[in-house]
N, C-alpha and C positions, 0 to 999 in steps of 0.2 A: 640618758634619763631626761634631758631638756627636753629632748625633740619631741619624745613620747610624749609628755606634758603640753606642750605648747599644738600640738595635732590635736589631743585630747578639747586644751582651752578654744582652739580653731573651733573645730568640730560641733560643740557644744554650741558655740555663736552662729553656726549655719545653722543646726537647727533651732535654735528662738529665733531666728530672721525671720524663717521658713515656717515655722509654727506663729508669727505673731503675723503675716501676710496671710495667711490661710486664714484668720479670726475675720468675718464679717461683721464690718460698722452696720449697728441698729438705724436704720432711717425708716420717717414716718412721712405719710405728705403733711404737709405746711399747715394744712385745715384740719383740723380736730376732729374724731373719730369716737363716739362714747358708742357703750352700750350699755342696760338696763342690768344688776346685780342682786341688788334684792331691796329690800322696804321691812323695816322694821316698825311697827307702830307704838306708842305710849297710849296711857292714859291718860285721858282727855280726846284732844283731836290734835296733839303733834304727832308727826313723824319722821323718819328718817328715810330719804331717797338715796339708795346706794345704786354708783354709777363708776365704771371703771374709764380711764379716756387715752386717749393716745395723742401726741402732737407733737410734729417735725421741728417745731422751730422754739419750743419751751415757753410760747408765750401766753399762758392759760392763764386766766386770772387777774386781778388787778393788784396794785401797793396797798399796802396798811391804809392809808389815810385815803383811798380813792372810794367812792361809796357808789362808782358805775355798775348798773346790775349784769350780769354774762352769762346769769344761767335762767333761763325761761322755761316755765310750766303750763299747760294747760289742763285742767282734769275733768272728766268726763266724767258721772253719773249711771248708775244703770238704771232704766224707768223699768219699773215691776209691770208696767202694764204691759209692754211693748215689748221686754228685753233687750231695746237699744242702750246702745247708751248717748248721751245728751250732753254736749260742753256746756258746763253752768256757763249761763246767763248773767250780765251784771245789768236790771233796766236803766238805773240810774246812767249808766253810759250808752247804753245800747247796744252793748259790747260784749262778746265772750271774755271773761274773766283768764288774763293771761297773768303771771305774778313775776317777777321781775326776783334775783338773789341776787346779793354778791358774793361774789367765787376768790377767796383771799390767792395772789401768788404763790407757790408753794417756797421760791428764793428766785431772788437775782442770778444765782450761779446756774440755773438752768437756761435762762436764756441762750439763744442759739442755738440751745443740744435737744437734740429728739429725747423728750420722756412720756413717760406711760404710766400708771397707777388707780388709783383708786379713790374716790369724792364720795362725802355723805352730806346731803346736802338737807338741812334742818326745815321743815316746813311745820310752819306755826300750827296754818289749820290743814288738816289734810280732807276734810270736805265742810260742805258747807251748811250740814243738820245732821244730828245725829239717826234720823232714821235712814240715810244713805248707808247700805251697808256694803257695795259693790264698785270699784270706781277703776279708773285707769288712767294714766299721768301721761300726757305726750310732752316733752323735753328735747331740747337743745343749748348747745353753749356757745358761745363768742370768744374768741380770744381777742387778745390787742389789739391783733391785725386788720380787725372786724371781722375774718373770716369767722363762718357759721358750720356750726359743725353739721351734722347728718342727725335729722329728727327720729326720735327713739318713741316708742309706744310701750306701755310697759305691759307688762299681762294683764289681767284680770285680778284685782288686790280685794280679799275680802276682809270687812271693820266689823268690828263690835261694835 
C-alpha cells in the first residue's frame, strides 16, 4: 500500500516538473510597444486616448511625485479644402504643437518583469476650435530607460 502511494506521490511530481517546464516565460523587448485602442470623447473638448502597451523590462511610467512627461501627442487637423490633414501649428513657437503627459508607474513590483496592458490617457483639449470636426493623434511613449516606443497614428477620429 506504501509503495502504490509513494509511485503515485513520484509520479504526480514528474508530471508538474514537466508540465511547469513546458509553460512559456512572457518576454517583451525592453522598448515599449503601444498600439492605438480607441478614443472616447466628452463634452466640451476633453477626451480619452485609449492605448494598450507592452514592455520587457516594466519600466513604463514615472513615481507619484516625478512630473517627467513620457507620453507625447501630436494631432493633426483635416483642412475641408484640401482633405489633408495639417499638424496644428503653434506661431508663437514656430512649432508644431507636440503636448507632453505624465504617464504615472503603474507599481514598483513590476519592475524588471515584462507587462502588457491597457492606458487611457486624459487630454484636456483634444483640438484646437470647435469647428475641427475630423483629427488624427500621432503618439509615442518613453519609459525610464529613455527608450522610445514605436510611433502609433491613430485612425481618422470624428468630433462634434
Amino acid at each position: 500500500m506504501k509503495t502504490s502511494f509513494f509511485k503515485y506521490l513520484l509520479l504526480t511530481a514528474v508530471i508538474a516538473i514537466v508540465a511547469y517546464g513546458c509553460v512559456k516565460k512572457t518576454t517583451y523587448p525592453t522598448t515599449p510597444t503601444i498600439e492605438y485602442k480607441g478614443f472616447n470623447a466628452f463634452y466640451g473638448d476633453s477626451a480619452d486616448l485609449q492605448i494598450t502597451f507592452k514592455d520587457g523590462d516594466g519600466d513604463i511610467g514615472v513615481g507619484e511625485n516625478d512630473a517627467t512627461p513620457t507620453f507625447f501627442y501630436t494631432y493633426y487637423y483635416k483642412d475641408t479644402a484640401t482633405n489633408n490633414y495639417i499638424a496644428y501649428f503653434r506661431p508663437l513657437f514656430n512649432d508644431t504643437l507636440r503636448i507632453g503627459y505624465n504617464v504615472k508607474s503603474p507599481s514598483d513590483s513590476y519592475k524588471g518583469k515584462p507587462i502588457n496592458g491597457e492606458m487611457s490617457i486624459r487630454l484636456q483639449a483634444s483640438r484646437h476650435d470647435t469647428w475641427v470636426k475630423h483629427v488624427k493623434y500621432v503618439f509615442y511613449l518613453l519609459d525610464a530607460s529613455g527608450n522610445k516606443s514605436n510611433v502609433v497614428t491613430s485612425p481618422e477620429i470624428t468630433l462634434d
